[in-house]
One Martini backbone bead per residue (centre of mass of N, CA, C, O) as a GRO file, in nm:
protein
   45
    1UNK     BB    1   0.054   0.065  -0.015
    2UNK     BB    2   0.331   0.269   0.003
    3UNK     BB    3   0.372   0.195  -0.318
    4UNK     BB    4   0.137   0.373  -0.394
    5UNK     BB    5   0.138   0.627  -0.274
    6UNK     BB    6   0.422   0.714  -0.398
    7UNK     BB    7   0.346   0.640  -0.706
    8UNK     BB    8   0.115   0.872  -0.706
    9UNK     BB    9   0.266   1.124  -0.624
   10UNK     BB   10   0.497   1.089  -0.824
   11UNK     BB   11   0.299   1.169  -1.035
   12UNK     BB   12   0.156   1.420  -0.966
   13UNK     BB   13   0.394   1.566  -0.996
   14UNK     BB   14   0.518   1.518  -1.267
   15UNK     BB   15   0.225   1.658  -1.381
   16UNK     BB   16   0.267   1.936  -1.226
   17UNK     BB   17   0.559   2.019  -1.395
   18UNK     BB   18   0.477   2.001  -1.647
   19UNK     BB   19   0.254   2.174  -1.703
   20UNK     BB   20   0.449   2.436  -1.619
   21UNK     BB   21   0.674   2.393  -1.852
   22UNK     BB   22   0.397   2.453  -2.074
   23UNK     BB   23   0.334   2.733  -1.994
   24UNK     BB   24   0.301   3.027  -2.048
   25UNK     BB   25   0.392   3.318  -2.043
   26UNK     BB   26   0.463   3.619  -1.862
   27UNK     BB   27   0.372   3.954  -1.868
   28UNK     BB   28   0.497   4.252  -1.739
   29UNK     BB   29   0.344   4.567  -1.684
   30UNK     BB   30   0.492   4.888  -1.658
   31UNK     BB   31   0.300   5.196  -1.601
   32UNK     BB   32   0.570   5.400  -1.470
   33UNK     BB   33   0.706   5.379  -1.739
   34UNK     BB   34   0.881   5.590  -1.934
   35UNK     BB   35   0.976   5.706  -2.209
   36UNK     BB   36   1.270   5.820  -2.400
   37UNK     BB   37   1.125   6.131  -2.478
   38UNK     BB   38   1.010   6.269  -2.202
   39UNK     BB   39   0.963   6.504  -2.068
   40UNK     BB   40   1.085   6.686  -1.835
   41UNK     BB   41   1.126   6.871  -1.525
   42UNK     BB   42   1.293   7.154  -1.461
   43UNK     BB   43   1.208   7.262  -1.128
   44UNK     BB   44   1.373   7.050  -0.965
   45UNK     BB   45   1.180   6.749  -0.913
   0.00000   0.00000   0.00000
């Protein structure tokens, strides 16, 4: 019985890192970075 549960565990082990090496990439997007052509401010702050 200990080794139907190992063998059940690392199955489903095995079979959700696959999962997740399949999986679409993240991208991940900063709304606070500015364009590098953005008027700067003069004004010292």
């Amino acid at each position: 019985m200990r080794s139907l549960t190992k063998a059940v565990t690392l199955a489903a082990c095995m079979f959700a890192s696959a999962a997740t090496a399949f999986a679409a990439p993240v991208t991940i997007k900063f709304s606070h970075v500015v364009a590098e052509n953005t008027p700067q401010r003069s004004d010292g702050s």
